[in-house]
C-alpha positions as CSV (number, residue, x, y, z in Angstrom):
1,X,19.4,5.8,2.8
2,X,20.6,3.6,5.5
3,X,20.8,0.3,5.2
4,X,18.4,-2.3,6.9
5,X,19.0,-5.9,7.7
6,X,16.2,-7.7,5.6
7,X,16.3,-10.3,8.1
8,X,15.9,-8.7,11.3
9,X,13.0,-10.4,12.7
10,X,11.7,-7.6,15.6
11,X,11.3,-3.5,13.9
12,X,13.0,-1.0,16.4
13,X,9.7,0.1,18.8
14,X,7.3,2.7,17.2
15,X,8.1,6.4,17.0
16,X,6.6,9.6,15.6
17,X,9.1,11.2,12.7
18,X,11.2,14.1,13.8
19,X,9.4,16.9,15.1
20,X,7.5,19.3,12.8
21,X,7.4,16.4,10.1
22,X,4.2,14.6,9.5
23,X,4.4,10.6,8.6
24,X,3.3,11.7,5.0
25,X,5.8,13.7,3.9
26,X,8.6,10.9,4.3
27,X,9.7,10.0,0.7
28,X,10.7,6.5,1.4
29,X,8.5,3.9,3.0
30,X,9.4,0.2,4.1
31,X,5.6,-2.1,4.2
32,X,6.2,-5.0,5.9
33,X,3.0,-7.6,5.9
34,X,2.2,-8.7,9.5
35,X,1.3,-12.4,10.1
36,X,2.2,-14.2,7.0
37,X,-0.2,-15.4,3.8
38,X,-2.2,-17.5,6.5
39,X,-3.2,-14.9,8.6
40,X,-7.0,-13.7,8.2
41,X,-6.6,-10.3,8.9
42,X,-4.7,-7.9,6.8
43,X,-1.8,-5.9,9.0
44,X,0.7,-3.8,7.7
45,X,3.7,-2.0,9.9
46,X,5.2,0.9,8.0
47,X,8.4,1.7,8.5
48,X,11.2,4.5,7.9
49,X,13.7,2.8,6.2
50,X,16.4,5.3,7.1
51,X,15.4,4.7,11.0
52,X,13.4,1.0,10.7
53,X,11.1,2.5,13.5
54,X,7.9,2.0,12.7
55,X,6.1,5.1,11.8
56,X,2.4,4.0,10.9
57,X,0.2,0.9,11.4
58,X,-2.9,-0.1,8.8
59,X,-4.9,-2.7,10.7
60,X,-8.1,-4.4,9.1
61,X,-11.1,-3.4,11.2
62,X,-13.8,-6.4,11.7
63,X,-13.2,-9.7,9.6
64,X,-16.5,-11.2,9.2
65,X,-16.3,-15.2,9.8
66,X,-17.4,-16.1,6.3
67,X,-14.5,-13.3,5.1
68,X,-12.1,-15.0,7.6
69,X,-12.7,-18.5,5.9
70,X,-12.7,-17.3,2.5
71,X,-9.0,-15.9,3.3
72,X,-7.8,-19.6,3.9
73,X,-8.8,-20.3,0.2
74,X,-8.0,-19.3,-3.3
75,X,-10.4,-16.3,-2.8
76,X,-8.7,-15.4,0.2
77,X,-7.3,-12.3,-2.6
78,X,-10.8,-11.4,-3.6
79,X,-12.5,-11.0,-0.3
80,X,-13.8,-7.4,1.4
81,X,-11.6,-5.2,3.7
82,X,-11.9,-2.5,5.6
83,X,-8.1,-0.8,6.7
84,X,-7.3,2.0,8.7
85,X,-3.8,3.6,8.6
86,X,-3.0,5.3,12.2
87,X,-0.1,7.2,13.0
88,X,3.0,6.3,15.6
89,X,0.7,7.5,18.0
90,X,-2.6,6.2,17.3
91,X,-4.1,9.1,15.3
92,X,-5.9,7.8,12.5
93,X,-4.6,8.9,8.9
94,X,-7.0,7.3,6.1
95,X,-9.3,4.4,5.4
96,X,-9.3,2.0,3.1
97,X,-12.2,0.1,1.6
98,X,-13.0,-2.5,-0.9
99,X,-16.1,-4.3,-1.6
100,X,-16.4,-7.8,-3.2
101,X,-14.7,-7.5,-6.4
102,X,-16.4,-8.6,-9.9
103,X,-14.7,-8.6,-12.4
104,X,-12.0,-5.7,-11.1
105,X,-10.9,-4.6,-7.7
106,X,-11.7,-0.9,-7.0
107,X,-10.9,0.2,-3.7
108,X,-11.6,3.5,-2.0
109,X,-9.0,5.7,-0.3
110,X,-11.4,8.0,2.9
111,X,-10.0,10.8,5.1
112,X,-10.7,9.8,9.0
113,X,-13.7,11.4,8.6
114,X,-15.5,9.3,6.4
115,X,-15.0,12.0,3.7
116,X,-13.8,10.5,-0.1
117,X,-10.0,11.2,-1.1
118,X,-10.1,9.0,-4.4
119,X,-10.0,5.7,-5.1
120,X,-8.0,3.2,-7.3
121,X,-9.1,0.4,-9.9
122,X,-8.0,-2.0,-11.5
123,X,-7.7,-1.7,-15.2
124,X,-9.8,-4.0,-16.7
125,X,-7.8,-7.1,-19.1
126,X,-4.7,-5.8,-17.9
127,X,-1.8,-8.8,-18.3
128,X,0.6,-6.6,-16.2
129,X,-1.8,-6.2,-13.5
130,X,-2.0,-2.0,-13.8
131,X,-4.3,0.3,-12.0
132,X,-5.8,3.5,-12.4
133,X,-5.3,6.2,-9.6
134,X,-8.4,8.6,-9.2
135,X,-9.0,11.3,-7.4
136,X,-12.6,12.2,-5.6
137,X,-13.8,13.4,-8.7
138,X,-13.1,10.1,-10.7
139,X,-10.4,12.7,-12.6
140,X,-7.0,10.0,-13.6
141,X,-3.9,10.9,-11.4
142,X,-1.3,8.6,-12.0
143,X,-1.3,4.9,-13.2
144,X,0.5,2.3,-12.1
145,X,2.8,0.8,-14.7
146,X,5.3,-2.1,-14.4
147,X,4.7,-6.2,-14.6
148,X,4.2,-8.6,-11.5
149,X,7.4,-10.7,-13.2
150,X,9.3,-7.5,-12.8
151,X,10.9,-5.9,-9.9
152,X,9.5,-2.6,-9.8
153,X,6.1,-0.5,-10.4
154,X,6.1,3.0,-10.8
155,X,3.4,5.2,-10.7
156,X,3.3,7.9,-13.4
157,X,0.7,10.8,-14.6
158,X,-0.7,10.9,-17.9
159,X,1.8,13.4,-19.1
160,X,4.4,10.7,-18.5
161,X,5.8,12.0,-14.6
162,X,6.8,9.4,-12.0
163,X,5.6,10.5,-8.8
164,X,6.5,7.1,-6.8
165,X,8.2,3.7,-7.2
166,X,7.5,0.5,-5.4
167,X,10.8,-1.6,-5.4
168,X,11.4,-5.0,-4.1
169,X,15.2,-3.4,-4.2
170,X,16.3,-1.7,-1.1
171,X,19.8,-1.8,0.1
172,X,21.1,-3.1,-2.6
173,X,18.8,-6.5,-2.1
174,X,16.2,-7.4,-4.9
175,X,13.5,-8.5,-2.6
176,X,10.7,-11.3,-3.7
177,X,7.9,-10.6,-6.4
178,X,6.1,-8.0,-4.9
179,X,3.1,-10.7,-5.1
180,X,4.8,-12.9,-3.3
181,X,6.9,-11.3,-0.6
182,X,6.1,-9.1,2.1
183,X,8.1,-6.4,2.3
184,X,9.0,-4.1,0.0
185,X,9.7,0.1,-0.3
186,X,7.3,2.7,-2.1
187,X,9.4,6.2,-2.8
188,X,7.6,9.3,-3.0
189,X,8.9,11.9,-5.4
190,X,9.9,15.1,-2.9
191,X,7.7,17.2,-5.0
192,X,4.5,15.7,-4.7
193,X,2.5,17.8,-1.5
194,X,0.7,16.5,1.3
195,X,-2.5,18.7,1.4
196,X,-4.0,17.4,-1.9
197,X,-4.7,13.9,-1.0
198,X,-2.1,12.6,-3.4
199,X,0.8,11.0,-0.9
200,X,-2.6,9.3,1.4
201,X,-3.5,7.8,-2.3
202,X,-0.3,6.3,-3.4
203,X,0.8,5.2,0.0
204,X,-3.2,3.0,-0.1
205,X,-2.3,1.7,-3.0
206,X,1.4,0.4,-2.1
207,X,-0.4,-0.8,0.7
208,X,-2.7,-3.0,-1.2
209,X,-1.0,-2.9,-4.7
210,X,-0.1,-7.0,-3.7
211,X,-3.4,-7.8,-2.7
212,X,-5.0,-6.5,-5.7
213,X,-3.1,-7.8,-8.1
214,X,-2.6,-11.3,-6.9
215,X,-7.1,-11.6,-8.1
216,X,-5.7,-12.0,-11.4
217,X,-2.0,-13.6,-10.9
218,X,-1.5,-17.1,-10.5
């Protein structure tokens, strides 16, 4: 991987991947929060780390003004969004939805269509802050293990297979809590295909894996 300067305050302009190569099937992914913890709307640019271009947007669609003063308080973590992930181009990818939360955040993961791809909850008295990784059919995928003290979460399947890692580590740097900071890289195991939903699933929940967690972290 080629190294980025962590404090290079302007990405390179955006661009599509190389040709024939669709923005899912990168393996490494740089998130980088837009506007700050003070910002009402929830913007992420996501970048290729090997190029820093940006490669894929996820703006929030419609902040309500009761949602947008609820995100200048203590509950600005538990409020409703509504996300959609574009490519380079403008080509929507996915959507990504969450309702109020109750007691745990589950958040849904839709094709452009509308049409369910799975979702991901929270895992009720967790002290790490873990979540469950579904698929349309409620079926468990992959759950995310690690601790919001730590410096890495890793998402692995019941029979014990990482298929990604979010790291606040990226060259050579350790990065901020990844409830604190806003940047930080989610790697994709090569193996895992693009056609079953599964790479549009974990990239949602690197995406939001800081704003769900922070409901429960002080």
């Amino acid at each position: 991987m080629v190294a980025l300067n962590p404090d290079s305050p302007v990405p390179a302009p955006a661009a599509p991947p190389e040709a024939g190569v669709g923005p899912l099937m990168l393996n490494q992914f740089l998130i980088e929060e837009r506007g700050g913890p003070f910002h009402p709307a929830l913007n992420y640019n996501i970048l290729d780390p090997a190029s820093g271009r940006i490669i894929m947007t996820c703006r929030e669609n419609a902040v309500s003004l009761f949602t947008r003063i609820l995100r200048y308080s203590s509950l600005r973590r538990a409020t409703p969004f509504d996300l959609t992930v574009a490519a380079a181009s403008g080509e929507p990818l996915m959507h990504i939805r969450r309702g109020v939360p109750v007691f745990v955040s589950r958040v849904a993961v839709l094709d452009p269509s509308g049409v369910p791809i799975g979702e991901f909850c929270q895992k009720a008295f967790s002290v790490g802050g873990a979540f469950d990784v579904l698929d349309a059919r409620e079926r468990l995928l992959c759950r995310l293990r690690g601790h919001a003290a730590g410096r890495e979460f890793a998402f692995v399947t019941p029979d014990g297979v990482e298929l990604a890692r979010i790291s606040r580590k990226w060259a050579g740097i350790a990065r901020e809590l990844i409830t604190g900071e806003d940047r930080f890289l989610l790697e994709i195991d090569p193996a895992v295909p693009e056609d079953e939903g599964l790479r549009q699933l974990l990239l949602a929940s690197a995406i939001c894996v800081g704003t769900v967690l922070k409901i429960v972290l002080p």
